[in-house]
N, C-alpha and C positions, 0 to 999 in steps of 0.2 A: 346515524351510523350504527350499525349491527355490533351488539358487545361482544358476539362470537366471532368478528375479525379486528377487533381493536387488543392489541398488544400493549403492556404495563411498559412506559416511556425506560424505565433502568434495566429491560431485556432491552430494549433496542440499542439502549447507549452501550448495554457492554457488547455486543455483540459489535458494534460498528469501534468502539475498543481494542474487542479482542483482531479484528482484520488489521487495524492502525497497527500492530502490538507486532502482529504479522510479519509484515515489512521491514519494519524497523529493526527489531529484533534481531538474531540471526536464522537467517532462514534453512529449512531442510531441501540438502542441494543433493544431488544426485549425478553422475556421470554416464552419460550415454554418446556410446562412440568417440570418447572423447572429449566430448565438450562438458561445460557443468551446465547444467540444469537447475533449476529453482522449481523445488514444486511447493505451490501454496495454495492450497485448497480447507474449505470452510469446515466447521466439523459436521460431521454425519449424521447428528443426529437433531441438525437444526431442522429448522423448517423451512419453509421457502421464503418466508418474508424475512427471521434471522439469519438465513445466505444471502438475501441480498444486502443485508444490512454492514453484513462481516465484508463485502465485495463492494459496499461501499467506500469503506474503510480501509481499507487494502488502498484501494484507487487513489484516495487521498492521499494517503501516504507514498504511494507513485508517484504523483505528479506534484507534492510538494518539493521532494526531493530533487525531480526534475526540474524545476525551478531553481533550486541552488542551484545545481550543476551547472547550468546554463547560463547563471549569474560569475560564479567563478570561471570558468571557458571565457564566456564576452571578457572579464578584467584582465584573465592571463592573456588573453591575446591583445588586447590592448597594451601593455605594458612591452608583449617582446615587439608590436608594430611602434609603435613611439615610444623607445626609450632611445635616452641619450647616451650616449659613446662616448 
């Protein structure tokens, strides 16, 4: 493996950190025509291996989330289809 493309493993973790950190966080939201917007984008002055690390991260935090949601939805709807009267 080439030392000039291997990256020190604690840039990668905060980087994929700081994307988790992202999401969760509150995000910078914006209005356009009305509707809100989320924009989340990496910082500028990463590189390409720490944007995709940060956009790894991000994702995670996506689709964890999406998983609750989706776990709470199935119970609630479960509850208002069979409860008792």
């Amino acid at each position: 493996m080439n030392k000039k493309n291997k990256k020190p493993q604690h840039i990668i973790k905060h980087m994929f950190d700081r994307g988790y950190a992202s999401f969760t966080s509150k995000p910078y939201t914006r209005n356009v025509r009305g509707a809100k917007v989320i924009i989340a984008t990496p910082p500028r002055k990463a590189n390409l291996l720490e944007q995709k690390e940060w956009e790894r991260g991000y994702n995670t935090a996506y689709f964890n989330q999406l998983k609750k949601v989706k776990m709470n939805e199935s119970r609630r709807r479960s509850k208002e289809v069979h409860a008792v009267k």
